[in-house]
C-alpha positions as CSV (number, residue, x, y, z in Angstrom):
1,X,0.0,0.0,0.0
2,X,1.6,3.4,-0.8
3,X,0.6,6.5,1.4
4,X,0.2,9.6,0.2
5,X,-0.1,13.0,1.8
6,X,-1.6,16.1,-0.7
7,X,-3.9,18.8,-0.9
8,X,-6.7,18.8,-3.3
9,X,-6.7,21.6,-6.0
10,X,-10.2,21.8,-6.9
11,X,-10.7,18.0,-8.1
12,X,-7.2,17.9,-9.3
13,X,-4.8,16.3,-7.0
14,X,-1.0,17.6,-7.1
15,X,1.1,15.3,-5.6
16,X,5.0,15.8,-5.2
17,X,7.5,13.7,-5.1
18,X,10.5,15.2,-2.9
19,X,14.1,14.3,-3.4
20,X,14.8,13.8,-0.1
21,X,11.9,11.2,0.2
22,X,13.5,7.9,0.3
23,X,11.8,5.3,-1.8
24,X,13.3,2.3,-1.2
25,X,10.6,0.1,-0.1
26,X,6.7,0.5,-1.2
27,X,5.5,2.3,2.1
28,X,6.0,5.9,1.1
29,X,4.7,7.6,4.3
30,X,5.1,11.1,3.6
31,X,4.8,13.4,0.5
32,X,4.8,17.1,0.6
33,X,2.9,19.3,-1.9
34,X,4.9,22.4,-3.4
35,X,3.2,25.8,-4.0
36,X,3.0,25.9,-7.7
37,X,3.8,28.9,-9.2
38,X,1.7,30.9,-11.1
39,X,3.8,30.7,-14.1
40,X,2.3,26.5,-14.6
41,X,-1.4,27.5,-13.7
42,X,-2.1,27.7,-17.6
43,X,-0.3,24.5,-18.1
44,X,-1.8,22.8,-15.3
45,X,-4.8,24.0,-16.6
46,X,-5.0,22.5,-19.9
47,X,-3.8,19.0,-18.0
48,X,-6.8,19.2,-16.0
49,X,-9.3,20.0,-18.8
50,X,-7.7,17.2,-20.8
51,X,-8.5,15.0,-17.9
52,X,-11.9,15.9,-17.4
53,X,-12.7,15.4,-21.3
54,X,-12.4,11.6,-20.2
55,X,-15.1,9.5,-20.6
56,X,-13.9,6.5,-21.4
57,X,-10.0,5.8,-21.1
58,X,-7.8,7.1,-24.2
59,X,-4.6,5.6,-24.0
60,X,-3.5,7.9,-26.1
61,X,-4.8,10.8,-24.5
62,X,-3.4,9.4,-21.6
63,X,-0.3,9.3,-23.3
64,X,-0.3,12.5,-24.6
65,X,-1.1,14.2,-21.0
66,X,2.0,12.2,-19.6
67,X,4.1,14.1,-22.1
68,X,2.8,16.8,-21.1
69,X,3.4,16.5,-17.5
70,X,6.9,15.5,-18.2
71,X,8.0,18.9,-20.0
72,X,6.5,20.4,-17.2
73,X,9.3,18.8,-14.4
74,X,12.2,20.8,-15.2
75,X,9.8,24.4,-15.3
76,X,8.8,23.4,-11.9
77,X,12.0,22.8,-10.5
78,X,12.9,26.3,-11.1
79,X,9.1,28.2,-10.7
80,X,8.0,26.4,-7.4
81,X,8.2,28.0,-4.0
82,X,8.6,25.5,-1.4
83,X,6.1,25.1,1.1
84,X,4.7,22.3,2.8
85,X,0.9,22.0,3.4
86,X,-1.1,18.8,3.7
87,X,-5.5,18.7,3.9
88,X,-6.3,15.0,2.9
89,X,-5.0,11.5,3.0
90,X,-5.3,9.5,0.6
91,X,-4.8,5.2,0.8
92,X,-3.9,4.5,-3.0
93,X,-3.8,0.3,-3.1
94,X,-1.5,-0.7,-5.6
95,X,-3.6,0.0,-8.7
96,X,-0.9,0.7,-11.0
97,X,-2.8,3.7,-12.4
98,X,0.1,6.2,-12.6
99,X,1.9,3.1,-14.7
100,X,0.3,4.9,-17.5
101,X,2.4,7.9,-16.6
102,X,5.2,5.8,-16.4
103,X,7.1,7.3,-19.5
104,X,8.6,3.6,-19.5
105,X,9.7,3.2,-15.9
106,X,8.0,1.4,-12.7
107,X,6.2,3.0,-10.2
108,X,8.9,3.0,-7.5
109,X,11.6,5.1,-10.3
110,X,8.7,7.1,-11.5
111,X,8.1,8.5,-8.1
112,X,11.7,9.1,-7.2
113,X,12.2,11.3,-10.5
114,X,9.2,13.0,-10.9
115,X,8.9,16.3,-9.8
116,X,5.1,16.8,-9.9
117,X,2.4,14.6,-11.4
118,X,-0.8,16.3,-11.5
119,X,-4.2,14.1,-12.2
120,X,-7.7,14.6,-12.1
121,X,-10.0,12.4,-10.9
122,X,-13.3,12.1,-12.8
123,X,-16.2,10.5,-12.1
124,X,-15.4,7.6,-14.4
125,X,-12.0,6.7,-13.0
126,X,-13.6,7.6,-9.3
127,X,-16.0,4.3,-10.1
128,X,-12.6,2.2,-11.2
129,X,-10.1,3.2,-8.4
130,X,-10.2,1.8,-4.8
131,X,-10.1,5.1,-3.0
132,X,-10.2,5.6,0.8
133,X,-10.5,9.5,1.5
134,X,-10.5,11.3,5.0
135,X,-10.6,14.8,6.2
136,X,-8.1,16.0,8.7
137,X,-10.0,18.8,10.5
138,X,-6.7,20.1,12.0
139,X,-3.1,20.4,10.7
140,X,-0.5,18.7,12.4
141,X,3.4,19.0,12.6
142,X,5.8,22.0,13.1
143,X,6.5,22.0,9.4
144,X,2.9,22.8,7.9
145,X,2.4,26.6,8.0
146,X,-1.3,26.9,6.7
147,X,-3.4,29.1,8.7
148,X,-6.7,28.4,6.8
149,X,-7.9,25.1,5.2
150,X,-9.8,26.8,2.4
151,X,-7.8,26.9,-1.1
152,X,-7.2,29.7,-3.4
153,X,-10.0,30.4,-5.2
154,X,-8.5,30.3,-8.6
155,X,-7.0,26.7,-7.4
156,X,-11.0,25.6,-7.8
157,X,-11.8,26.2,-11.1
158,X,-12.9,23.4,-13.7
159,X,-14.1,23.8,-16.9
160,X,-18.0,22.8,-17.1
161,X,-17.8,19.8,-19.4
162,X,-21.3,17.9,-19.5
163,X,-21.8,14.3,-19.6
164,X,-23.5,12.7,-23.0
165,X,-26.4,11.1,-20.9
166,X,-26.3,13.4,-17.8
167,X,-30.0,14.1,-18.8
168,X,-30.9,10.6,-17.7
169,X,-29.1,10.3,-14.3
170,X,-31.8,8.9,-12.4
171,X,-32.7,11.6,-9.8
172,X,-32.4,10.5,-5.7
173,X,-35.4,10.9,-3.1
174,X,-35.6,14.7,-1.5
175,X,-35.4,12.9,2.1
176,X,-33.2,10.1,3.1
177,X,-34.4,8.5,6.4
178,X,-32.5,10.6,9.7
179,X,-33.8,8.8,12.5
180,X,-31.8,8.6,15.8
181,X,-29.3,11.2,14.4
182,X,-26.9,13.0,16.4
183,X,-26.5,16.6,15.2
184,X,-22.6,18.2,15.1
185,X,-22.9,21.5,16.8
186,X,-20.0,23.5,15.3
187,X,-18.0,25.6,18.3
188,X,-16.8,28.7,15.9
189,X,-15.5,29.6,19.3
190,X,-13.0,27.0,19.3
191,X,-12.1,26.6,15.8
192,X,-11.1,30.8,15.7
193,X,-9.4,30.0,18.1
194,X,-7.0,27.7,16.3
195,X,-6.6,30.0,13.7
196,X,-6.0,33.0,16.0
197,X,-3.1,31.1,17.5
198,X,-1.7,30.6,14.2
199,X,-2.2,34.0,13.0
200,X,-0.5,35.1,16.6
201,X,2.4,33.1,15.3
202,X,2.9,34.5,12.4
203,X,2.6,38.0,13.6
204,X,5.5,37.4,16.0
205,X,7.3,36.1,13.5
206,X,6.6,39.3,11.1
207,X,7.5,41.5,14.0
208,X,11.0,39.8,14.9
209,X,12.3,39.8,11.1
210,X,11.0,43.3,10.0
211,X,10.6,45.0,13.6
212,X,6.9,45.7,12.4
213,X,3.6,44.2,12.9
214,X,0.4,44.4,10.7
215,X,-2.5,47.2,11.2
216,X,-6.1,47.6,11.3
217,X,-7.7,50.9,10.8
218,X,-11.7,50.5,11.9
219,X,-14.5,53.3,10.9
220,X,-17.5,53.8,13.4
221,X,-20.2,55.9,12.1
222,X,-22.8,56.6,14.7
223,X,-24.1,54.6,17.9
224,X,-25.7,51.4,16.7
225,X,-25.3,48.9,20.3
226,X,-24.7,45.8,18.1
227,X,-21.9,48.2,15.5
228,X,-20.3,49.5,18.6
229,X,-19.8,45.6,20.0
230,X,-18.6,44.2,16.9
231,X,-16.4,46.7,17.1
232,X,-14.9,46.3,20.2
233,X,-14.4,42.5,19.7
234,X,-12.3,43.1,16.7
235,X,-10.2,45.2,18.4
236,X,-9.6,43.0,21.4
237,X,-9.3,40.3,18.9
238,X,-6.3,42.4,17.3
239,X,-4.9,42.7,20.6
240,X,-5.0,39.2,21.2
241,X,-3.3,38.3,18.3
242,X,-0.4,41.3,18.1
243,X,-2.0,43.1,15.7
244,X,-2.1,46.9,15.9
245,X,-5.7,48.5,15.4
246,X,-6.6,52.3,15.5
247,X,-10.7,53.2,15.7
248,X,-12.3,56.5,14.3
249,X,-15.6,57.4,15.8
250,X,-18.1,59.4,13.8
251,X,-21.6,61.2,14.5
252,X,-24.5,59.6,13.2
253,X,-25.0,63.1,11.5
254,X,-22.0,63.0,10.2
255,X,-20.9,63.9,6.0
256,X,-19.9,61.2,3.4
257,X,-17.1,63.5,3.2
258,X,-16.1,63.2,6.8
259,X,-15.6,59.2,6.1
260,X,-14.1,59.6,3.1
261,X,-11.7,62.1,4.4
262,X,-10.7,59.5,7.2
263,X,-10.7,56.6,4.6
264,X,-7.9,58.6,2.6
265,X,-5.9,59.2,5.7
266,X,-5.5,55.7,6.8
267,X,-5.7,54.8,2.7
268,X,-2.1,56.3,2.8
269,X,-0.9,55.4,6.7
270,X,2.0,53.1,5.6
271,X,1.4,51.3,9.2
272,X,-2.4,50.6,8.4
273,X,-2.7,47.6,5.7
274,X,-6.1,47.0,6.9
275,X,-8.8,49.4,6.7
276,X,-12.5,48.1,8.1
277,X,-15.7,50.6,7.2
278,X,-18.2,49.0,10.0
279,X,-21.6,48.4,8.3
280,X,-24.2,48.7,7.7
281,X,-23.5,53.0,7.7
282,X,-27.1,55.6,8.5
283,X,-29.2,56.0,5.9
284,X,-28.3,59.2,4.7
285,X,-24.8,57.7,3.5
286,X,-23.8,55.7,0.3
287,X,-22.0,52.9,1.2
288,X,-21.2,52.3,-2.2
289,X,-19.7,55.6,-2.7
290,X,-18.0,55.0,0.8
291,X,-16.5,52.1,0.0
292,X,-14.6,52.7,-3.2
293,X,-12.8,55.3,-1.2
294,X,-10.9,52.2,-0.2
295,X,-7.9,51.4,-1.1
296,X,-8.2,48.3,-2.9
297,X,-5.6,46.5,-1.8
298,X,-6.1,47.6,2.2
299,X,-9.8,46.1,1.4
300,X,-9.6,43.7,4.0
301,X,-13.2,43.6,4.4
302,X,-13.7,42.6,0.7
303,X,-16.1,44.5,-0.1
304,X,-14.5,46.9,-2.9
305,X,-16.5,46.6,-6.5
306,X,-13.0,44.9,-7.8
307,X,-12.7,42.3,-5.0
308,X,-16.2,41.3,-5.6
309,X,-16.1,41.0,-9.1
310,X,-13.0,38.7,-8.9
311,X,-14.8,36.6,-6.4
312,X,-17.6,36.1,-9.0
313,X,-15.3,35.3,-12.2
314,X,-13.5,32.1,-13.1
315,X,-9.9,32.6,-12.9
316,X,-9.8,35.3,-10.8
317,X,-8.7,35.8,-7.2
318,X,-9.7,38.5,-5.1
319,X,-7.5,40.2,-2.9
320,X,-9.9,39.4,-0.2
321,X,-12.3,37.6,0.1
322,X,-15.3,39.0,2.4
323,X,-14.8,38.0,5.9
324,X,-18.2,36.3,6.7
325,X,-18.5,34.3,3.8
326,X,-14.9,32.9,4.3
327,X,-15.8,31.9,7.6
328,X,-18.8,30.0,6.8
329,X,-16.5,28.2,3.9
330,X,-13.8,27.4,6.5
331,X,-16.6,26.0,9.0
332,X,-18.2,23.8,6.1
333,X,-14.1,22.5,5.0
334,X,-13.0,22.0,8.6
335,X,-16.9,19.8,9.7
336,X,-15.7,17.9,6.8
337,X,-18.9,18.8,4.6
338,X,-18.8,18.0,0.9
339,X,-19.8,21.1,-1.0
340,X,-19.0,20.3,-4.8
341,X,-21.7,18.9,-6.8
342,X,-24.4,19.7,-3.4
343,X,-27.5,21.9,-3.4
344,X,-26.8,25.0,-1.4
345,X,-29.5,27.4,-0.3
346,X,-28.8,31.2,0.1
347,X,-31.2,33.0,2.5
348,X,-30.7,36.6,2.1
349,X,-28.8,38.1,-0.9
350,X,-26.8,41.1,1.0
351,X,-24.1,42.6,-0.4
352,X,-22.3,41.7,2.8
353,X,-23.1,38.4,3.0
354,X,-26.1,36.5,1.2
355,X,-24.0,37.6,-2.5
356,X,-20.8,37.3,-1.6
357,X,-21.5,33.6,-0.1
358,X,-23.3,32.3,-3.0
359,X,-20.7,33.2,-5.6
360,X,-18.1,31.1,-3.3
361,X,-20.3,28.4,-2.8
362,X,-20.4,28.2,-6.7
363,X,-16.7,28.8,-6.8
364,X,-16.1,25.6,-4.6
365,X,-18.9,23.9,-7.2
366,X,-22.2,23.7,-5.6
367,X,-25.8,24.2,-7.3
368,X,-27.0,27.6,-5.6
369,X,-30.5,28.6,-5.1
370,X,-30.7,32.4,-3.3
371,X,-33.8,32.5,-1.2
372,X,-35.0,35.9,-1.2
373,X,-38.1,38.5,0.4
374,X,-39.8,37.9,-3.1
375,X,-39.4,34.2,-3.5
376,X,-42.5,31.8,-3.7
377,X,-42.3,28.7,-1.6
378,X,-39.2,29.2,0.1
379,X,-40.0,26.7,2.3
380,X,-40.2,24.0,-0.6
381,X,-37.0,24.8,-1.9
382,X,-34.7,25.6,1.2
383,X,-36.1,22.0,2.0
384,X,-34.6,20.2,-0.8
385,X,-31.0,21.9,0.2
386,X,-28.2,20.0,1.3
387,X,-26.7,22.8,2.6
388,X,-28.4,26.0,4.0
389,X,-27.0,29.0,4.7
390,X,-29.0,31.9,6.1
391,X,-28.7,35.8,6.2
392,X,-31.9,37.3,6.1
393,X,-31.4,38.8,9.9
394,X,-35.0,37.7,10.1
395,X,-34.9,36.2,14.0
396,X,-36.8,32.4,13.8
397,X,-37.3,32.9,10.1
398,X,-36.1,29.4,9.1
399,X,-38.3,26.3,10.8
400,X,-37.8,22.4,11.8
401,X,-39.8,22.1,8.5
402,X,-37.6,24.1,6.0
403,X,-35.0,21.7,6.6
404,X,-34.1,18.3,5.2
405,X,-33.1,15.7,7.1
406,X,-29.4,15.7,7.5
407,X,-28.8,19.2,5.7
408,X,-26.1,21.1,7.0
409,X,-27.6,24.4,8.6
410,X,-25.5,27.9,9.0
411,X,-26.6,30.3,10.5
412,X,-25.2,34.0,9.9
413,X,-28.1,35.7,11.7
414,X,-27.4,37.9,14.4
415,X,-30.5,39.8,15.3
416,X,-30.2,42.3,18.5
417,X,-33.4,41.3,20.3
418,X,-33.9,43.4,23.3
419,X,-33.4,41.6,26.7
420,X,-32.7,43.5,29.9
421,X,-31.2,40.6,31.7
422,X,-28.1,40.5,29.2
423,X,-25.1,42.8,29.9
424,X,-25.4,44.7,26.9
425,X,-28.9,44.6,27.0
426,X,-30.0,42.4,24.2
427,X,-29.2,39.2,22.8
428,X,-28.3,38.0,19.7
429,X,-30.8,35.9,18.2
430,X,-30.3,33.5,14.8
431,X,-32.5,33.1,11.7
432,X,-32.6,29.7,12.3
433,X,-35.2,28.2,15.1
434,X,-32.1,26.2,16.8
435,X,-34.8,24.4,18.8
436,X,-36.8,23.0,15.6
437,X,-33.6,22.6,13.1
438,X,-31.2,20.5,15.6
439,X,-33.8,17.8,15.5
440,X,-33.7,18.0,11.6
441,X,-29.8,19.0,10.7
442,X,-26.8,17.3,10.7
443,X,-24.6,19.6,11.2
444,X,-25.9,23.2,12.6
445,X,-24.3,26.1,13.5
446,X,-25.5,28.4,16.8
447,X,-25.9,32.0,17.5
448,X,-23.9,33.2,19.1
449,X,-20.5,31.2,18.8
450,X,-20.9,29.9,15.3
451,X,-20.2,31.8,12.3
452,X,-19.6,35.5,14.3
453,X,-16.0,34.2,15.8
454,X,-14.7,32.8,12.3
455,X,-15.8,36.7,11.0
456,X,-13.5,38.1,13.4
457,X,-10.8,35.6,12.5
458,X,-10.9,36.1,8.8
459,X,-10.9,39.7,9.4
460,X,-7.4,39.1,11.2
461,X,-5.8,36.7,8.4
462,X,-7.2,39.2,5.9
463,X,-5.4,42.1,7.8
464,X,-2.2,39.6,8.1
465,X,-1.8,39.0,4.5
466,X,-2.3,42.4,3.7
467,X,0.2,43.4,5.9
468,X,2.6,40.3,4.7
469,X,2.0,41.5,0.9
470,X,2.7,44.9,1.5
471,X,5.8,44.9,3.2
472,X,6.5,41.8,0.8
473,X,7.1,39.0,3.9
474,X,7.1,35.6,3.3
């Protein structure tokens, strides 16, 4: 049996072969994925599309792709920056299948001269290949240095390449049985937590090679309770974490021009890589107009016209991706949830969160349905979702009875209902009846704890790669 270690790009799997990896016996234990440069994306590319044009097995096109991976050794030799990462194992029983990759030589040679094989695994070699797949939901050993599980974007992509007879797949029942179930109720408490420490790491690392640590600017327009306590949890989360963080309060009366003119002073503060507007702004002000004040690339919020538009092309990668979202992405990877191929439900189409989280769900390949204030029957449909994701801020909107047995159900509402017996005041109060959905979900977020924490961290790693591509720290 021969182990292998990799990270999945998209459905393509990139698997490295290291030079200091012995190979002298079948048992290879431990294979470390290289960060491929951007120079082989195109070539990768056209490997992978090759690949997917499979329906039957080409020996020739098979053949043909092998050349192709071949040329590609020595370009990767010299393009590749060296970093080890690792997401899923993989058990590969001697099948032989990389034999047709061979170029000539056994499998044992092949793996101790090749520098990177790359292979995609369609649904017709999926049927043929004894595979044994498992999530790791944390990352172990001193040598991995990945703060987030969640891949580059543009690492997702696939060309849509439809089956002859996919008309005639023969269509499963709505609702599989769920009886006796025990729901997962995901601590986003604990898993920022884990990411926080890793993002802590880094930032002591930034700040004893370069004497300088990353920094968050925050805008606070007016007196909204709920504003004003997001607010102060990001900046304690800075604090926690080593990361500097100035706040700029404004009137609720306040001019556009007032928060543009602070936007442009911390747009050219060479110690602020991180600028936050904190939404949603009074009436009277155009966020739109607000927000492409920004400085694109200190955006850490994602919500600049640019970043958006690269999260919704093919091929693109935003310089941030919008902090909520992300989160709810990293909770669904980390639960070990399957999102390519699954029916995904958007409640809410926000710009900061219902849109921004149903083009990633279609970047990482699910079927999205946004659920709307004008939609008929969104009951019906939210109940034929595998995967449901609500922010309407509509407190108990979703019921036991919008949910099929054994979706996964998460919740970004985070109504301020009033309650006099809470410190603050209020409490916080989902979309999503907990009560009713935990006897019908599989996997369920809760408010609070759930997807608010991850918000807050992504915020932070946002802030930390700004910072790290700014003052050009690797």
């Amino acid at each position: 049996m021969i182990r292998l270690e990799l990270i999945p790009v998209g459905t393509i799997l990139v698997v490295l072969s290291s030079q200091f990896v012995k190979t002298s016996n079948a048992d290879i234990d431990v294979l470390l994925i290289k960060n491929v440069s951007k120079v082989l994306s195109k070539q990768l590319l056209d490997i992978s599309r090759s690949l997917a044009a499979l329906s039957v097995a080409n020996n020739k096109l098979l053949s043909r792709i092998s050349d192709q991976v071949d040329r590609l050794q020595n370009e990767i030799a010299k393009a590749c920056d060296f970093t080890f990462t690792c997401v899923y194992f993989i058990e590969l029983f001697d099948y032989g299948v990389f034999s047709q990759f061979s170029i000539g030589q056994n499998w044992r040679n092949v793996i101790s001269i090749m520098g990177l094989v790359a292979v995609m695994w369609t649904n017709y070699l999926r049927k043929r290949l004894p595979l044994t797949i498992r999530s790791l939901h944390t990352l172990k050993g001193n040598q991995l240095d990945q703060i987030l599980m969640s891949p580059p974007l543009a690492s997702l992509d696939l060309p849509d390449i439809w089956s002859p007879n996919s008309s005639s797949r023969i269509i499963p029942a709505i609702h599989k049985s769920f009886d006796d179930h025990t729901t997962i109720v995901l601590d986003g408490k604990l898993i920022s937590m884990e990411i926080r420490s890793r993002i802590a790491a880094k930032v002591r690392e930034m700040k004893k090679c370069l004497g300088e640590v990353p920094g968050l600017a925050v805008i606070l327009v007016g007196q909204r309770r709920d504003s004003r306590t997001y607010v102060r949890n990001k900046i304690m989360a800075c604090e926690e974490v080593g990361i500097k963080s100035v706040v700029t309060e404004l009137p609720t009366d306040c001019a556009e021009m007032d928060v543009q003119n602070a936007i442009m002073r911390f747009n050219k503060d060479p110690s602020i890589h991180g600028i936050l507007v904190q939404l949603p702004l009074p009436e009277h002000l155009d966020e739109e107009k607000v927000l492409d004040a920004l400085c694109i690339e200190k955006d850490v919020d994602g919500f600049h016209p640019v970043n958006m538009g690269n999260l919704a092309i093919n091929g693109k990668e935003p310089l941030f991706t919008p902090c909520t979202p992300k989160g709810c992405i990293e909770l669904l990877i980390r639960s070990g949830v399957e999102i390519m191929g699954k029916k995904a439900v958007v409640i809410g189409r926000s710009n900061i969160v219902g849109l921004p989280t149903s083009l990633l769900l279609q970047r990482h390949h699910a079927t999205v349905t946004v659920i709307h204030a004008f939609t008929e029957n969104p009951e019906q449909i939210t109940s034929e979702a595998d995967i449901i994701v609500s922010a309407a801020g509509v407190p108990n909107l979703v019921r036991g009875n919008w949910i099929k047995p054994g979706a996964t159900v998460i919740d970004v509402g985070t109504t301020p209902v009033e309650d006099s017996g809470c410190d603050d005041g209020y409490r916080l109060v989902g979309d999503v009846c907990h009560e009713e959905a935990i006897k019908m979900a599989s996997v369920i977020t809760p408010v609070p704890g759930g997807v608010g924490p991850m918000t807050v961290a992504m915020l932070l790693y946002n802030t930390l790669v700004s910072a790290k591509r700014m003052l050009n720290f690797n």
